[in-house]
LUMZA-878852 format. One line per field, with one value per atom (N, C-alpha, C, O): atom name; chain; x, y, z. Coordinates in Angstrom, 3 decimals, padded with zeros to 6 digits, m for minus. Each point is the difference from the previous one (the first is absolute). Layout:
<rs>
site c(CA_...)
unit c(A_...)
X c(X_...)
Y c(Y_...)
Z c(Z_...)
</rs>
This chain:
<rs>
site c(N_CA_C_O_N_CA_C_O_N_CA_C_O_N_CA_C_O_N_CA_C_O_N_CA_C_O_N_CA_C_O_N_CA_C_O_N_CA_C_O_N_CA_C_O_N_CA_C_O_N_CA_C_O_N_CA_C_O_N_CA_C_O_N_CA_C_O_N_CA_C_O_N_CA_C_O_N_CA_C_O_N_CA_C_O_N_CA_C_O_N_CA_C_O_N_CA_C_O_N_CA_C_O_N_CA_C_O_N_CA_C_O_N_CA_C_O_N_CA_C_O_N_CA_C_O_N_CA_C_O_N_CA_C_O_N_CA_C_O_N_CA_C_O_N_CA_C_O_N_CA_C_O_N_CA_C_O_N_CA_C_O_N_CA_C_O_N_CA_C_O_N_CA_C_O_N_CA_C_O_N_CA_C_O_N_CA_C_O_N_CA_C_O_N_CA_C_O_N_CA_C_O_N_CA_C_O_N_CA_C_O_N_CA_C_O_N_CA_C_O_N_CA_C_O_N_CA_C_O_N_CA_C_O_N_CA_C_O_N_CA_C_O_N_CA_C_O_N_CA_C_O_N_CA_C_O_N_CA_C_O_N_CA_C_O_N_CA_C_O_N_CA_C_O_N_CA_C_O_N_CA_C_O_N_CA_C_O_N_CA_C_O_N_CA_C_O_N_CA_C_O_N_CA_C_O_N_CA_C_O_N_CA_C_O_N_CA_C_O_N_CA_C_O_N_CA_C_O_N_CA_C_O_N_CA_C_O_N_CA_C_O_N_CA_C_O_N_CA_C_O_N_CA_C_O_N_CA_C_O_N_CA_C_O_N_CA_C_O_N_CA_C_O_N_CA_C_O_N_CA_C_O_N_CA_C_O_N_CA_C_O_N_CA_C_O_N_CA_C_O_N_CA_C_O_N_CA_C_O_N_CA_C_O_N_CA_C_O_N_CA_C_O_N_CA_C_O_N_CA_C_O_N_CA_C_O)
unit c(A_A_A_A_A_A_A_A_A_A_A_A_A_A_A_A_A_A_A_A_A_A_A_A_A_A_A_A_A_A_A_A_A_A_A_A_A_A_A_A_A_A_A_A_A_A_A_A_A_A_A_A_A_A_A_A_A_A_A_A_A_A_A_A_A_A_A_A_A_A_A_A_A_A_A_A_A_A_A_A_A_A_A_A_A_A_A_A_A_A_A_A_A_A_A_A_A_A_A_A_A_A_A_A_A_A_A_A_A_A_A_A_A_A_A_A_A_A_A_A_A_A_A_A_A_A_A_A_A_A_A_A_A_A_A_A_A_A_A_A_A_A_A_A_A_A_A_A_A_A_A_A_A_A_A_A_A_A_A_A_A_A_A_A_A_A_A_A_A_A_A_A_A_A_A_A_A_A_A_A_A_A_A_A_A_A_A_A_A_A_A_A_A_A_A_A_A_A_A_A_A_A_A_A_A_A_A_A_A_A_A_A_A_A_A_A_A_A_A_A_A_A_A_A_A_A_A_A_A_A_A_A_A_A_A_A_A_A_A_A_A_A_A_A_A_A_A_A_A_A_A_A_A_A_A_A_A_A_A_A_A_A_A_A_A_A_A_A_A_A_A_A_A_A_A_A_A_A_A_A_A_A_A_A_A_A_A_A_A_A_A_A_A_A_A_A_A_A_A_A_A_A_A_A_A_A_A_A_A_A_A_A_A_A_A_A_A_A_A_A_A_A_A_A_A_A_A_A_A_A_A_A_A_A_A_A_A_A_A_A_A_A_A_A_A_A_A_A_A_A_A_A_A_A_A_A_A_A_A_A_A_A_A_A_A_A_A_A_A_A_A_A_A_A_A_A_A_A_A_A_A_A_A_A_A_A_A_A)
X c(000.851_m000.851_000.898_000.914_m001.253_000.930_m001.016_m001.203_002.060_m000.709_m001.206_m000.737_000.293_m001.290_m000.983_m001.158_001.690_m001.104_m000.375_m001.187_002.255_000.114_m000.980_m000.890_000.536_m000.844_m001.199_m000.784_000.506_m001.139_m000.924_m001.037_001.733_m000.450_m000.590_m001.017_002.114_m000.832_m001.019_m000.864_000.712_m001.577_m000.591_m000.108_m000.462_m000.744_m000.503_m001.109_002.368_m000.630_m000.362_m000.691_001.095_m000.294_m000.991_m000.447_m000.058_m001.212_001.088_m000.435_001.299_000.915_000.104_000.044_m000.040_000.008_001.773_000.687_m000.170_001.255_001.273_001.215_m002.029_001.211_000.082_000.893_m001.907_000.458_000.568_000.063_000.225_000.550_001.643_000.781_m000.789_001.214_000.582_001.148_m001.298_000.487_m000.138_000.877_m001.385_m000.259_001.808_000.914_m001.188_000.926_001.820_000.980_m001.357_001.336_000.114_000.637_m001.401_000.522_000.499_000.531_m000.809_000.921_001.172_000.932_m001.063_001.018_001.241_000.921_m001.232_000.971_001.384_000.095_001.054_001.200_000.501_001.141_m002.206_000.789_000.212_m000.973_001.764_000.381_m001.389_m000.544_000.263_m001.211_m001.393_m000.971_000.998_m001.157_m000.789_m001.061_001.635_m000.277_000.315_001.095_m002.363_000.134_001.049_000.515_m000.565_000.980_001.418_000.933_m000.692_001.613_000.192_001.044_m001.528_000.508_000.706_001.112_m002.789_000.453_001.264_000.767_m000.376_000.631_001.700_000.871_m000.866_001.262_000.599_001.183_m002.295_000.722_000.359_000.519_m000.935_000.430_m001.427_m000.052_m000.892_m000.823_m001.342_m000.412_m000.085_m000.403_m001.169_m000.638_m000.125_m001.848_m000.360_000.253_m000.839_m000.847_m001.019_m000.626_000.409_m001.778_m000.145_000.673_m001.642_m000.067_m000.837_m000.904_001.552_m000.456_000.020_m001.037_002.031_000.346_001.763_000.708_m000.341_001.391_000.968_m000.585_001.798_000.631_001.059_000.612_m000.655_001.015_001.016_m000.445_001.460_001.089_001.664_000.684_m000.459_001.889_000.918_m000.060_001.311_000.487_001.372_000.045_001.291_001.043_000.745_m000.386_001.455_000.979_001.408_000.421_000.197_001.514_001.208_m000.222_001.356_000.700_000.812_000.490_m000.734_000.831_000.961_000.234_000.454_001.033_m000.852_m000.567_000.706_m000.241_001.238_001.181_m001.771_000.949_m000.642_m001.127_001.943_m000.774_000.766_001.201_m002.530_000.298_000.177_m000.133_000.546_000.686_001.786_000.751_m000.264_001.516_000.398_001.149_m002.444_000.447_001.071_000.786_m000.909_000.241_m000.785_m001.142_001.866_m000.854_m000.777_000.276_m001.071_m000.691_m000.969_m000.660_000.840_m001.064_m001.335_m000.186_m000.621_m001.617_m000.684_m000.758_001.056_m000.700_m001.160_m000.973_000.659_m001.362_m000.924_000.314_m001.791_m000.808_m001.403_m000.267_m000.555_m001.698_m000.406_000.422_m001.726_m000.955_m001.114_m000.085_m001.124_m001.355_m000.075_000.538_m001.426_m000.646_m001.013_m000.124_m000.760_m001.215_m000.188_000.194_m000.681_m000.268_m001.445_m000.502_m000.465_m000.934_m000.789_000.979_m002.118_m000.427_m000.865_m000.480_000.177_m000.611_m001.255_000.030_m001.082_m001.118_000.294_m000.477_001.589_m000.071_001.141_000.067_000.879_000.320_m000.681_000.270_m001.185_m001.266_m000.781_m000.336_000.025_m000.780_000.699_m000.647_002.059_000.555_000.384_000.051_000.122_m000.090_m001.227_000.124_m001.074_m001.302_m000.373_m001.116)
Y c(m001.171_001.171_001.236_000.192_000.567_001.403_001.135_m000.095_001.135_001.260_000.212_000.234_m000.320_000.591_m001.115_000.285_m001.713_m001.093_000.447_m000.015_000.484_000.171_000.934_m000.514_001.836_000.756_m000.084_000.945_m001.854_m000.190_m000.984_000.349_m001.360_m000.812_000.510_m000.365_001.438_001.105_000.309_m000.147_000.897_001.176_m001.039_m000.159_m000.875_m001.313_m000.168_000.157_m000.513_m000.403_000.884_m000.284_001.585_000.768_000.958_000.485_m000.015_000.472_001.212_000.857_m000.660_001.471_000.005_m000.883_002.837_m000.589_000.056_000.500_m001.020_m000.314_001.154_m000.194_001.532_000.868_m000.552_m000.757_001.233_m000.122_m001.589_m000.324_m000.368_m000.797_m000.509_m000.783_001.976_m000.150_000.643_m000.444_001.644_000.934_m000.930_000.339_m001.142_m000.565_m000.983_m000.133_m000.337_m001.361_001.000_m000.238_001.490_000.604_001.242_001.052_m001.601_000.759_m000.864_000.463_m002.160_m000.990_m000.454_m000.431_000.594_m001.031_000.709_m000.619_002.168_000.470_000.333_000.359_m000.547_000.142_001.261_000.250_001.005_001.043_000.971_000.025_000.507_000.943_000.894_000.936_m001.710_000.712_m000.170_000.631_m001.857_m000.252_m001.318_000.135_m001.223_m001.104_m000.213_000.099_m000.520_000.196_m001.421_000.059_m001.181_m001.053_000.337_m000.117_000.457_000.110_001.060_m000.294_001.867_000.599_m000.466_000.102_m000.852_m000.439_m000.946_000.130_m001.509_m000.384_000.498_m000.799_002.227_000.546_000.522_m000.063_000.601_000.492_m001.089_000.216_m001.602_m001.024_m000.268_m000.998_001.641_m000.485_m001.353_000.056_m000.999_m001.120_m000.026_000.203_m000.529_m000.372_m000.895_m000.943_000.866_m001.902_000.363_000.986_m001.853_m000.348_m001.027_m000.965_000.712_m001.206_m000.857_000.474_m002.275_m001.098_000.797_000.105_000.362_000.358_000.083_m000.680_001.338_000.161_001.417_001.071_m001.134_001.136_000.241_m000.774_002.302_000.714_000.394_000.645_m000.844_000.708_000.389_m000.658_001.282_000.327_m000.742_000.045_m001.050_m000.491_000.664_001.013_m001.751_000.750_m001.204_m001.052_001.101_m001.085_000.620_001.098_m001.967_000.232_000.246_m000.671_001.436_m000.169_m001.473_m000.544_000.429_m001.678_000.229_001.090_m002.395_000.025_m001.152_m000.990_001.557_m000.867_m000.373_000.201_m000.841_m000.104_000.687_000.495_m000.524_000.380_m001.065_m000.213_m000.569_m000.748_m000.547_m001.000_002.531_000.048_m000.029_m000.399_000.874_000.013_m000.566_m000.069_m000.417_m000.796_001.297_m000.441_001.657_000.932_000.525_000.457_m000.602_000.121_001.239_000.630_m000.066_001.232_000.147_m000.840_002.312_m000.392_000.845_000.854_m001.459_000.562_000.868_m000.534_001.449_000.893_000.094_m000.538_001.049_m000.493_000.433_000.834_m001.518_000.453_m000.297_m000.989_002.258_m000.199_m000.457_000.226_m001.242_m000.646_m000.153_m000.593_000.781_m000.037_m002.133_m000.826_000.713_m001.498_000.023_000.631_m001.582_m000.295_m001.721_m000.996_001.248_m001.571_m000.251_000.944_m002.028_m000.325_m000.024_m000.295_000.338_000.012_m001.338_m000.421_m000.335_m001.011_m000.928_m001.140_002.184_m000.009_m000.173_m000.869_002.074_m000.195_m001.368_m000.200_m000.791_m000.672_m001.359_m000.976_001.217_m001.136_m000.024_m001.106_002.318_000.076_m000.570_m000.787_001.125_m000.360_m001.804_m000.689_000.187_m001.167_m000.970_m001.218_001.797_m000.621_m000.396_m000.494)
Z c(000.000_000.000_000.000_000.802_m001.725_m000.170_000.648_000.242_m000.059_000.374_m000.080_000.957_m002.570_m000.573_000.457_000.305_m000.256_000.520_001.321_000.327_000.609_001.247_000.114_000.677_m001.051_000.187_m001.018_000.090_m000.997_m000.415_001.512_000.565_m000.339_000.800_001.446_000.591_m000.189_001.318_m000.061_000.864_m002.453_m000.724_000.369_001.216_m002.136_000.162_001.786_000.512_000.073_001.601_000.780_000.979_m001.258_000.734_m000.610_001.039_m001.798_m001.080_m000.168_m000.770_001.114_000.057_m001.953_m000.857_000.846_m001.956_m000.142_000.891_m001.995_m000.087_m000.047_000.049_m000.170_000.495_001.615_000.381_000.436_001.226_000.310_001.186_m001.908_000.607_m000.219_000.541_m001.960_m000.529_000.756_000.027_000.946_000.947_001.099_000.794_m000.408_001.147_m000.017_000.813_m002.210_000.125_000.245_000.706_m001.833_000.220_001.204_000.048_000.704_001.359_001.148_001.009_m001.317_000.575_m000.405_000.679_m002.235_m000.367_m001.062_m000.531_000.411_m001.014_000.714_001.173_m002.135_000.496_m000.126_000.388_m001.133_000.091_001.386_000.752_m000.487_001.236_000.273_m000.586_001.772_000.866_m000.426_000.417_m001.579_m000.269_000.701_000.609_m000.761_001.101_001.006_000.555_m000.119_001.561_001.019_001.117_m002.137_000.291_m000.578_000.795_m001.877_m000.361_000.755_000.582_m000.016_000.969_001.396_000.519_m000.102_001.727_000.042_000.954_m002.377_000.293_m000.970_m000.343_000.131_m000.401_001.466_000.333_000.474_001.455_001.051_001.095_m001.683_001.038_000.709_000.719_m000.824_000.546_m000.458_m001.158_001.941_m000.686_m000.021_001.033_m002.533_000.104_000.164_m000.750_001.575_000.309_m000.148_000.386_m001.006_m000.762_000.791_m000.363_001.829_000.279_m001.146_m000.688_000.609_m000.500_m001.370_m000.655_000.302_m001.893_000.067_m000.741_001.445_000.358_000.378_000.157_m000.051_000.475_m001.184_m000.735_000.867_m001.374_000.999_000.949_m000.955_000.363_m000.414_m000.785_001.159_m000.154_000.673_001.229_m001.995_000.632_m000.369_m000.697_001.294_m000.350_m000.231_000.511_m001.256_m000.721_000.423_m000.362_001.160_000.134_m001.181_m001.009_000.948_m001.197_000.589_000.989_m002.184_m000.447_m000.959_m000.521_000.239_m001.100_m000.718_000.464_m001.957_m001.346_m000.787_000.282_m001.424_m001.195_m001.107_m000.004_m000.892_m001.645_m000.431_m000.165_m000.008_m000.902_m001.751_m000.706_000.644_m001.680_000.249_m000.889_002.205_000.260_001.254_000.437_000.218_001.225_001.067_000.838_m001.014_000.783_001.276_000.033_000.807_001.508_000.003_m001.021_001.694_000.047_001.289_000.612_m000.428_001.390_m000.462_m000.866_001.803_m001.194_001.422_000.809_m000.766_000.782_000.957_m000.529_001.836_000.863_m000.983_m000.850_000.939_m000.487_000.906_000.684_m000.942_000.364_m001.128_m001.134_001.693_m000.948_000.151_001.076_m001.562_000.307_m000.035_m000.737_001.865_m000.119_000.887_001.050_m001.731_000.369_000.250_m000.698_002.091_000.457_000.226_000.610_m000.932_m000.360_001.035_000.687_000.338_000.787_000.236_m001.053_002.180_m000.060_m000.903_m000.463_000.468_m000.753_m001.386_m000.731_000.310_m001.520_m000.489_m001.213_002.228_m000.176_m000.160_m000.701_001.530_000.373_m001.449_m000.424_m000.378_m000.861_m001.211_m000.691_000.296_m001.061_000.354_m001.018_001.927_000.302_m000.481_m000.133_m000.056_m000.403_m001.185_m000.163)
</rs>
């Protein structure tokens, strides 16, 4: 399901007509600066739990050493933040079915 399915399917359940729901979907889920309300909370570190759907959050990655493996030359690959999302009970229960 892409975007446009995503907010056709809201209009439908919710009788909302499909602008408002196209605003609805991109005031949760857009990645531009200060527009969603999830890629914001979790750029400052802070985490969304949706109980029984799941939690969005920021994690952080230690620098490590790699290779490149075109010259087998050592390299170290820098700390990094990363957005991840872990599944919440309910919606694990559901895809199980």
């Amino acid at each position: 399901m892409n975007k446009t399915e995503l907010t056709d399917n809201l209009a439908k359940k919710t009788g909302m007509s499909k602008a408002a729901a196209k605003r609805a979907v991109d005031a949760l889920f857009s990645t531009a600066p200060r527009e969603g309300i999830i890629a914001n909370a979790v750029s400052k570190g802070d985490r969304v739990q949706i109980t029984g759907f799941g939690t969005f959050e920021r994690r952080n990655r230690k620098k490590r050493t790699g290779r490149n493996p075109q010259t087998g030359q050592s390299l170290v690959i820098p700390a990094a933040k990363y957005p991840a999302f872990v599944a919440g009970k309910s919606l694990k229960e559901r895809v199980l079915k």
